[in-house]
Structures are given as C-alpha cells and as structure tokens.
N, C-alpha and C positions, 0 to 999 in steps of 0.2 A: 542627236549628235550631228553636226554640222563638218562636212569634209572638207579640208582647206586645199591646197593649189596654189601650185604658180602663178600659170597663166588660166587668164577667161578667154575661151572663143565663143562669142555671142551669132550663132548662125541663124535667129529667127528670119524668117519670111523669106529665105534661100530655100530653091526646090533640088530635089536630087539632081546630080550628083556631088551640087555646089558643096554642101554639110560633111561630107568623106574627103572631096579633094580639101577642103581649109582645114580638116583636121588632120590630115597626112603633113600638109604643110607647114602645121603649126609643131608638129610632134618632130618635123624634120630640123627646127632650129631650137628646139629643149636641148637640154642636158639632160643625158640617163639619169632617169630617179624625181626628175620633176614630173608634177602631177597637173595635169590640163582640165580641165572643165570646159566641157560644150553643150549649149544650150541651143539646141533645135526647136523648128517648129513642123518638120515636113519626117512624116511616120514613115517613110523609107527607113531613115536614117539608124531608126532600131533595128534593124538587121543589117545593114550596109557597115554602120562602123564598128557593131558585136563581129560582124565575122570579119574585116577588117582586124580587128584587135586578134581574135582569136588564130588569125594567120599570123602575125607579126609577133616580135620582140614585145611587144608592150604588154601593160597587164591593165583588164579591165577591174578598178578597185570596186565601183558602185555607179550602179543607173536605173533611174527609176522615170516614170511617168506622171506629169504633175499637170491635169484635164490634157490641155494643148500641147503641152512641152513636153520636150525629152532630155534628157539631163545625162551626161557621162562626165564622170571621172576616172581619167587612162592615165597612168604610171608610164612613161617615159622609156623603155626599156635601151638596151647599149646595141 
C-alpha cells in the first residue's frame, strides 16, 4: 500500500539539523489534516523528527527505512 500526501519535502544529502528545521517549516505552511512526506538521507533524522512529532500537534502516520533513506509521513495537526 502506497501512502499519499500533499506535499514531498525531499531533504537528501542535508546533515542534521537541516532535515527537522525544513520539516517544521514545511508543517508550518500546511493546513491541519494535510499529510507531508520527508525523504532524508542523514540517520539523525530518525529520532530528531519521531520525537519532534511525538512532542507536537502532528501525528506520525508511517516511516520506515529503505538501505540509505528515511521516509516520514506526518499528518499536519491544528
């Protein structure tokens, strides 16, 4: 099953803390309820924007690890 989304934020070959700040930023001009997609390449970022999410309004829907890549989809919250 393929998860859809809004918006793509493609953050490869950005090192921390680059991959957290563009996704705050990009969560900051959604509408609640749109669904974001971030495609990292720097393994901070699995814990940086899981507890990021998990402190905030948004929901983390699904993220997995695909070799190099790190994959979120975050739900927008209000």
């Amino acid at each position: 099953m393929t998860q859809s989304y809004d918006v793509l934020l493609d953050t490869s070959e950005l090192r921390c803390p680059m991959p957290l700040l563009k996704t705050k930023q990009s969560l900051s001009s959604m509408q609640p309820g749109q669904v974001l997609k971030v495609i990292s390449t720097d393994s901070g970022s699995w814990r940086d924007i899981s507890a990021f999410v998990d402190l905030s309004s948004h929901s983390m829907i699904e993220k997995c690890q695909d070799e190099s890549l790190y994959i979120y989809f975050i739900e927008k919250g209000v």
